[in-house]
Each structure stands twice: as C-alpha cells, then as structure tokens.
Biopython code that builds the backbone (N, CA, C, O; Angstrom):
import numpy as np
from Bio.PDB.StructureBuilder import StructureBuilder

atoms = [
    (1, "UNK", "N", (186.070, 104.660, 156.044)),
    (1, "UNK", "CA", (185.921, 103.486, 156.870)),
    (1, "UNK", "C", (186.592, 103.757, 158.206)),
    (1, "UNK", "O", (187.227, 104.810, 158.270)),
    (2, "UNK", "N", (186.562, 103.086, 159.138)),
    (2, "UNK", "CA", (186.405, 103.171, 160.754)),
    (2, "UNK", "C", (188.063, 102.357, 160.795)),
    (2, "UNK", "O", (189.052, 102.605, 160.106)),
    (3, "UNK", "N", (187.891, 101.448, 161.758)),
    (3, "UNK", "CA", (188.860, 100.711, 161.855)),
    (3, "UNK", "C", (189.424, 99.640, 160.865)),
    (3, "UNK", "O", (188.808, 98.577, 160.783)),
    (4, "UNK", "N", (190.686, 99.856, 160.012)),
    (4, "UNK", "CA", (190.772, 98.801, 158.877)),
    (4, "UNK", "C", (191.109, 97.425, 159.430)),
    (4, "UNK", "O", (191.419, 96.558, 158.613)),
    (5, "UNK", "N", (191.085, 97.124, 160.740)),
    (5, "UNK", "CA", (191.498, 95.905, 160.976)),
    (5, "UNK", "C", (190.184, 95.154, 161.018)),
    (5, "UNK", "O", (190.084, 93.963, 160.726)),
    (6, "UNK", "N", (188.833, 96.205, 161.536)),
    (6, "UNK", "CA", (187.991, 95.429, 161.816)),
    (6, "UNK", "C", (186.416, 95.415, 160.503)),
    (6, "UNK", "O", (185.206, 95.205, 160.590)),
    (7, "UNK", "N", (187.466, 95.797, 159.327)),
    (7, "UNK", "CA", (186.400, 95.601, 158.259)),
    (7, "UNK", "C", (186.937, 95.147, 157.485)),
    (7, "UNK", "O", (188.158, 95.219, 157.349)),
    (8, "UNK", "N", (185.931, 94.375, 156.547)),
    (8, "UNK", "CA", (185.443, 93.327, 155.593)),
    (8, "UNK", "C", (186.273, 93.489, 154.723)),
    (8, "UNK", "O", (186.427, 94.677, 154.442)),
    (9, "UNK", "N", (187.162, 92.482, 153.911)),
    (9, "UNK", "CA", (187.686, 92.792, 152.874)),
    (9, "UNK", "C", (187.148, 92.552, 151.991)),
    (9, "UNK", "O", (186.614, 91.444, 151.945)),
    (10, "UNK", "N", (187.007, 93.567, 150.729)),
    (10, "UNK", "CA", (186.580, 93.774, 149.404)),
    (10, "UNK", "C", (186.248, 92.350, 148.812)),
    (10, "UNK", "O", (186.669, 91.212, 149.021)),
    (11, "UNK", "N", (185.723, 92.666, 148.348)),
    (11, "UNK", "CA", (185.138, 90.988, 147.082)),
    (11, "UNK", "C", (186.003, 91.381, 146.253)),
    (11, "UNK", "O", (186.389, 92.549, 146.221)),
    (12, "UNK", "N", (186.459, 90.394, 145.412)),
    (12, "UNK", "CA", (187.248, 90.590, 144.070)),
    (12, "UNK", "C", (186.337, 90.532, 142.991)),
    (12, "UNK", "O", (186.276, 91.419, 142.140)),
    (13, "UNK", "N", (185.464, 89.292, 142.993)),
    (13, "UNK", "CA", (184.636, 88.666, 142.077)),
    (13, "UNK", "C", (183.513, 89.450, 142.449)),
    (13, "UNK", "O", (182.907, 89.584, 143.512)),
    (14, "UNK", "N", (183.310, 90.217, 140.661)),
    (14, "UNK", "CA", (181.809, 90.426, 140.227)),
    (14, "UNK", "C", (180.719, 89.886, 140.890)),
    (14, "UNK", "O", (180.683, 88.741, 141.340)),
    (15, "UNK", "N", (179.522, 90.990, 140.973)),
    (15, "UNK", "CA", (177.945, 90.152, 141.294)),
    (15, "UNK", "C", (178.071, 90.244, 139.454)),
    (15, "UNK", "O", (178.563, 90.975, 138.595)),
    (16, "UNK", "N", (177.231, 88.919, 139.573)),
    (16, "UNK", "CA", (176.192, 88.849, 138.355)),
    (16, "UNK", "C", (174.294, 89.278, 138.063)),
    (16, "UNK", "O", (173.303, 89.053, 138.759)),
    (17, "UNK", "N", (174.426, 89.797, 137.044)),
    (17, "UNK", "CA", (172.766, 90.332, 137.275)),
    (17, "UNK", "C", (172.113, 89.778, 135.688)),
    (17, "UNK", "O", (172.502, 89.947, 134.532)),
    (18, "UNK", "N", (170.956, 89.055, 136.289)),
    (18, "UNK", "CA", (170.074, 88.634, 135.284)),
    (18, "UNK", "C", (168.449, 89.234, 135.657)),
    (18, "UNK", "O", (168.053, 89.632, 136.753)),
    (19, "UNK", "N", (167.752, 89.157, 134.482)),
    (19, "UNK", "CA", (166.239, 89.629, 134.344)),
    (19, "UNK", "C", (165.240, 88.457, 134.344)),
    (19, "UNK", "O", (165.189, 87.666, 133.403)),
    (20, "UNK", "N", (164.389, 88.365, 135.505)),
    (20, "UNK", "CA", (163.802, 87.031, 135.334)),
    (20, "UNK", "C", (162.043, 87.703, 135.810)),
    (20, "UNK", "O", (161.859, 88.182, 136.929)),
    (21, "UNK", "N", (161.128, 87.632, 134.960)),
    (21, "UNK", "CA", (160.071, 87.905, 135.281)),
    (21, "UNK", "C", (159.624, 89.561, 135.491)),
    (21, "UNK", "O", (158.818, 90.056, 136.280)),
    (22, "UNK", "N", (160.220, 89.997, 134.775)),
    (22, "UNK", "CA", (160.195, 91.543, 135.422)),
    (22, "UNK", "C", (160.976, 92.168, 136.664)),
    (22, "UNK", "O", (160.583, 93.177, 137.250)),
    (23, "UNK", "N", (161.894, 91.599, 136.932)),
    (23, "UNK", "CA", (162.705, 92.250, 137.814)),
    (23, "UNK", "C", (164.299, 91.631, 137.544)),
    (23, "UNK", "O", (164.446, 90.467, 137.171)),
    (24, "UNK", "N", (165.404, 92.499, 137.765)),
    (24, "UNK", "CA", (166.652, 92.468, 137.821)),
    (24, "UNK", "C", (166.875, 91.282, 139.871)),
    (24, "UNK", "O", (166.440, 91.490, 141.004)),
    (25, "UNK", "N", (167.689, 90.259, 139.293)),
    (25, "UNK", "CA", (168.537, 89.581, 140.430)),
    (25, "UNK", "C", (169.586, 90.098, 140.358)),
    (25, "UNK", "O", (169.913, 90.300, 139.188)),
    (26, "UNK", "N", (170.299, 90.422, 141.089)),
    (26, "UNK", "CA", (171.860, 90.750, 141.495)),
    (26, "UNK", "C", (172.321, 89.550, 142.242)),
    (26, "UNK", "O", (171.843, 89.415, 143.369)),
    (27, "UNK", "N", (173.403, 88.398, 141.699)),
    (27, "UNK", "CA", (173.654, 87.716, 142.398)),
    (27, "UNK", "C", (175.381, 87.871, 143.038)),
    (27, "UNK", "O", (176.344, 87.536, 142.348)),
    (28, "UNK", "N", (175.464, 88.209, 143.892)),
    (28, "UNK", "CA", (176.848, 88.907, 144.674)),
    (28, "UNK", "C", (177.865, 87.817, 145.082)),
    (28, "UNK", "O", (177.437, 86.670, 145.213)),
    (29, "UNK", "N", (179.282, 88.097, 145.311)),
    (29, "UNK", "CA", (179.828, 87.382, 146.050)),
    (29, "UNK", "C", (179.406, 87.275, 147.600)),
    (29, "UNK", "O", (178.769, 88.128, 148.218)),
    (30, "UNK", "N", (180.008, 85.758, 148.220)),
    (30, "UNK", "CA", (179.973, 85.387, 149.508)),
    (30, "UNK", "C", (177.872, 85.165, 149.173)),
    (30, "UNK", "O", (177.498, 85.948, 150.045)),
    (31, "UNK", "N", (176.930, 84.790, 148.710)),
    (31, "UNK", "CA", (175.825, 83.605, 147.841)),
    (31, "UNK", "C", (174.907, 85.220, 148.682)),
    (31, "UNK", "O", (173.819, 84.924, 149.176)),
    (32, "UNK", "N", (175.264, 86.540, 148.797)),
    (32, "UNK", "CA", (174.727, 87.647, 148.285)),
    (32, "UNK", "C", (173.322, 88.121, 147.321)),
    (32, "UNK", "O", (173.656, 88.990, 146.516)),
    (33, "UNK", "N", (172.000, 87.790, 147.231)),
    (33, "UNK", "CA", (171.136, 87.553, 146.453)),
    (33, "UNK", "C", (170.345, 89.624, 146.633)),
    (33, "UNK", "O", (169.808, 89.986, 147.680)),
    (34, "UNK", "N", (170.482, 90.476, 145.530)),
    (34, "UNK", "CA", (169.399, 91.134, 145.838)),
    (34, "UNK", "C", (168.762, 91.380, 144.709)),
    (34, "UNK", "O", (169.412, 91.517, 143.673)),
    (35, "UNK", "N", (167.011, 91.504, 144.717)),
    (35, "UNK", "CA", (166.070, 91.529, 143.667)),
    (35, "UNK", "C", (165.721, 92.563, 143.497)),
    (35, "UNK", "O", (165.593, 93.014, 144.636)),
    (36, "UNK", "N", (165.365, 93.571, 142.572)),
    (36, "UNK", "CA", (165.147, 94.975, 142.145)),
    (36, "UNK", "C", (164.311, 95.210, 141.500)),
    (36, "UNK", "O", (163.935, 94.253, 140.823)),
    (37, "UNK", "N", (163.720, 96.224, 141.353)),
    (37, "UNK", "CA", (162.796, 96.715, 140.210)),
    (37, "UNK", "C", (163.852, 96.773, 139.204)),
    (37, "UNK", "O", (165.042, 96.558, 139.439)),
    (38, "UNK", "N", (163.217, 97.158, 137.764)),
    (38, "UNK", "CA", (164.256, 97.233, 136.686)),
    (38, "UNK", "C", (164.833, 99.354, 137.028)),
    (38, "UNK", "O", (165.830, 99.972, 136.655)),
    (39, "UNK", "N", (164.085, 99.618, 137.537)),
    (39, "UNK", "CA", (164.783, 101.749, 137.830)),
    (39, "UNK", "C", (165.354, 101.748, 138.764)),
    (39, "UNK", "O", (166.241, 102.599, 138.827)),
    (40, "UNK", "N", (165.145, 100.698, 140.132)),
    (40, "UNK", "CA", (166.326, 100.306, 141.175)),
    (40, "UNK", "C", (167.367, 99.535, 140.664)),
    (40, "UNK", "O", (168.454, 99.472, 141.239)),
    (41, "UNK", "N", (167.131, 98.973, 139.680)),
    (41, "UNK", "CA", (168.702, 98.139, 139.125)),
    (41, "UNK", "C", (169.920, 99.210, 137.898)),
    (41, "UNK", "O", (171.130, 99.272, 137.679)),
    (42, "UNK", "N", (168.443, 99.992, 137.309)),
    (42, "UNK", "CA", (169.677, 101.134, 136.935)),
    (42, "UNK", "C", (170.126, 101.861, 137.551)),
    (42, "UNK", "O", (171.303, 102.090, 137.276)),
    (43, "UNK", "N", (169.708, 102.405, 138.354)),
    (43, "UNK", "CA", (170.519, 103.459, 139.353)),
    (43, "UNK", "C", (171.432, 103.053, 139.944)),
    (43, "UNK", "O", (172.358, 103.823, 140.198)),
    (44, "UNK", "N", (171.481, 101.404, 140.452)),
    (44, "UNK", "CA", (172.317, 100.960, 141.425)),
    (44, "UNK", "C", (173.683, 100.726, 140.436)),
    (44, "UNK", "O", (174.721, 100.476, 141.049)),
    (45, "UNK", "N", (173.760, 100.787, 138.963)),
    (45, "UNK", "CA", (174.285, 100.626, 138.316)),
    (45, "UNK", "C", (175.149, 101.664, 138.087)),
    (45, "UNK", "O", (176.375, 101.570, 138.041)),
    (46, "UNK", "N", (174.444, 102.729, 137.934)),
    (46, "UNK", "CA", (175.054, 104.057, 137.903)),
    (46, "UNK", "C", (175.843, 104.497, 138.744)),
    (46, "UNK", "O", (176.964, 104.976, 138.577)),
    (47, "UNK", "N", (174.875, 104.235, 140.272)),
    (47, "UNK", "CA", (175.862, 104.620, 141.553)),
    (47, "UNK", "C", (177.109, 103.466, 141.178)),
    (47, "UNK", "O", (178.125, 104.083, 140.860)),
    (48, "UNK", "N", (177.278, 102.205, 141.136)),
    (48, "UNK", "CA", (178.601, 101.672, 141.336)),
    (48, "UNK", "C", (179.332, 102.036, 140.684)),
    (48, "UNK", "O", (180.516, 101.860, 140.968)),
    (49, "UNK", "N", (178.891, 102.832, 139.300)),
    (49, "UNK", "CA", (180.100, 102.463, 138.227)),
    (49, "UNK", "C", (180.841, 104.140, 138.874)),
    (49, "UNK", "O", (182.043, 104.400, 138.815)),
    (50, "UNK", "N", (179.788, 105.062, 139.444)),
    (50, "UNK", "CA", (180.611, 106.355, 140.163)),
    (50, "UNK", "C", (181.201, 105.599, 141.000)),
    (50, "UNK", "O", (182.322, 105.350, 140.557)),
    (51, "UNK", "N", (181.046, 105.162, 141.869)),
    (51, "UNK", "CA", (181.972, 104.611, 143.357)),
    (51, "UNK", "C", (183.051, 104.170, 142.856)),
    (51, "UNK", "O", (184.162, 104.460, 143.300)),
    (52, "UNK", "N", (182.838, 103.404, 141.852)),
    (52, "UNK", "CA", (184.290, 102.498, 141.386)),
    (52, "UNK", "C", (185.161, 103.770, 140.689)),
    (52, "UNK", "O", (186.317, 104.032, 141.022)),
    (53, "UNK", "N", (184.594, 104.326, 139.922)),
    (53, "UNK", "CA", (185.550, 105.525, 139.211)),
    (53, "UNK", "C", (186.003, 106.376, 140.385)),
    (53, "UNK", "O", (186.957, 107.113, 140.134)),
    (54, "UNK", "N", (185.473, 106.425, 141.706)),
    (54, "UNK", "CA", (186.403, 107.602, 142.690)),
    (54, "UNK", "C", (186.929, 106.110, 143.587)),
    (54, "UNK", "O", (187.766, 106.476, 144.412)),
    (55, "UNK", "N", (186.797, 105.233, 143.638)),
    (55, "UNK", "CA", (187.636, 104.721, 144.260)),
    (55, "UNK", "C", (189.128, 104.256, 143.385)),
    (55, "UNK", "O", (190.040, 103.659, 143.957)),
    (56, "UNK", "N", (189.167, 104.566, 142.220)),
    (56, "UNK", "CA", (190.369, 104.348, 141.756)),
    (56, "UNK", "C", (190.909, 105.236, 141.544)),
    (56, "UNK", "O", (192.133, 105.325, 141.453)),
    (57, "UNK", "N", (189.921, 106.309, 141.384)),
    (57, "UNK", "CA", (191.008, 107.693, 141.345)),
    (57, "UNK", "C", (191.589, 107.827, 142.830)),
    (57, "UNK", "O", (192.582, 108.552, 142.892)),
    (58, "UNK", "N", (191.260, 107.398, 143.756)),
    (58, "UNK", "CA", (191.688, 107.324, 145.362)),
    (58, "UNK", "C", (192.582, 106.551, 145.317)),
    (58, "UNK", "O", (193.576, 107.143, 145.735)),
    (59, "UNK", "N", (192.843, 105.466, 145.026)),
    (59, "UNK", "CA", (193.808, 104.406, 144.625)),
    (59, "UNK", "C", (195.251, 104.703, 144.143)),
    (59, "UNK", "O", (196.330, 104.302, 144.581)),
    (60, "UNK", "N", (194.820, 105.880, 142.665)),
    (60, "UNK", "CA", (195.686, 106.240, 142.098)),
    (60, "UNK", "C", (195.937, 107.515, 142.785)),
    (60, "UNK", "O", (196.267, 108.108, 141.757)),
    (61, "UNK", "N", (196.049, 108.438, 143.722)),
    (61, "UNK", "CA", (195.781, 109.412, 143.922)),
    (61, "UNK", "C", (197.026, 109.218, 145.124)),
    (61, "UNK", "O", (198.058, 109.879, 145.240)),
    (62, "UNK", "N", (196.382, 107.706, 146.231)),
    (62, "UNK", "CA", (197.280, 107.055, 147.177)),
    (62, "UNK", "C", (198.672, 106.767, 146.716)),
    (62, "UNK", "O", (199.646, 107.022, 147.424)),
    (63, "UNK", "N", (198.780, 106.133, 145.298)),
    (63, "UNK", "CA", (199.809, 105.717, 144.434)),
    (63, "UNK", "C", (201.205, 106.988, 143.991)),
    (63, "UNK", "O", (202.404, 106.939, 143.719)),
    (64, "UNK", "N", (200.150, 108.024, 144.137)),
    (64, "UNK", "CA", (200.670, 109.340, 143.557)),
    (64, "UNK", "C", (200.909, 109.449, 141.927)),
    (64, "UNK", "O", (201.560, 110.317, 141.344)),
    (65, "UNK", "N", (200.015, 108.032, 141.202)),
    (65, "UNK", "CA", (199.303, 108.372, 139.604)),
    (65, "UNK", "C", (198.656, 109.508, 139.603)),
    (65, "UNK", "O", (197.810, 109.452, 140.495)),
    (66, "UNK", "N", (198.630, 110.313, 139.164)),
    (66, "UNK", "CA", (197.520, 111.744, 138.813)),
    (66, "UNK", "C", (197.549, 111.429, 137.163)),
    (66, "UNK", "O", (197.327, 112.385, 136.419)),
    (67, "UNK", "N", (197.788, 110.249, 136.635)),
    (67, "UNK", "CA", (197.269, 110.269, 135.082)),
    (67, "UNK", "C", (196.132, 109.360, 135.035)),
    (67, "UNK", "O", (195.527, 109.155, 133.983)),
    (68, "UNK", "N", (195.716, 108.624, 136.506)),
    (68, "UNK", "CA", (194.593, 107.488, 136.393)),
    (68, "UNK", "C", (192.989, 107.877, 135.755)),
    (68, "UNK", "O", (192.129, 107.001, 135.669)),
]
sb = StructureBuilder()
sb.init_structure("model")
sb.init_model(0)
sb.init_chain("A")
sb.init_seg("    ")
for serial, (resi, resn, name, xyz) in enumerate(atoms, 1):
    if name == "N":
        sb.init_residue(resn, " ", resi, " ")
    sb.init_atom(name, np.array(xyz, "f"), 0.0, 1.0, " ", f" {name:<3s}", serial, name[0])
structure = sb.get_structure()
C-alpha cells in the first residue's frame, strides 16, 4: 500500500455469500453487493483464504511470531 494515512481501513465484519438462482451474491461490508458465477465465486474464495493466510503471516512476521 501507498500512503497509510490516505487508505481505507480494513473491514472487520465478514461479507456474507448466498446462492440465489444460479449464481453466488457476496454481500460485503459498508452495503458492498457483488454477483458471480458459481467458478468466479470459488476462486474468489480461494484467492481470499491465500491473502488472509499471508497477511497474517505478515502480521506475525511484523510481531516477530515466526510460530504463526
């Protein structure tokens, strides 16, 4: 990220995702709406759950945990 003063702080709260008609809703914090195919909603799934696993190893890494 660029300047930390001048970006967005993190959501805390979960999107929620439901299946309505053949496609995945992602409903996000801050009223966030995105609609997917069901192979765009797994992948996007996949990618977060990597992002989240290196952003905590970054976290813990910042912390100087190396058991995270």
């Amino acid at each position: 990220m660029s300047d930390p003063a001048n970006s967005p702080r993190p959501a805390n709260e979960p999107g929620i995702a439901s299946a309505e008609d053949g496609v995945v809703i992602l409903d996000g914090p801050a009223g966030i709406a995105v609609t997917m195919t069901p192979g765009a909603a797994a992948r996007t799934g996949q990618s977060l759950i990597s992002a989240a696993e290196s952003a905590e190893k970054q976290l813990a890494d910042r912390r100087g945990d190396q058991d995270a």
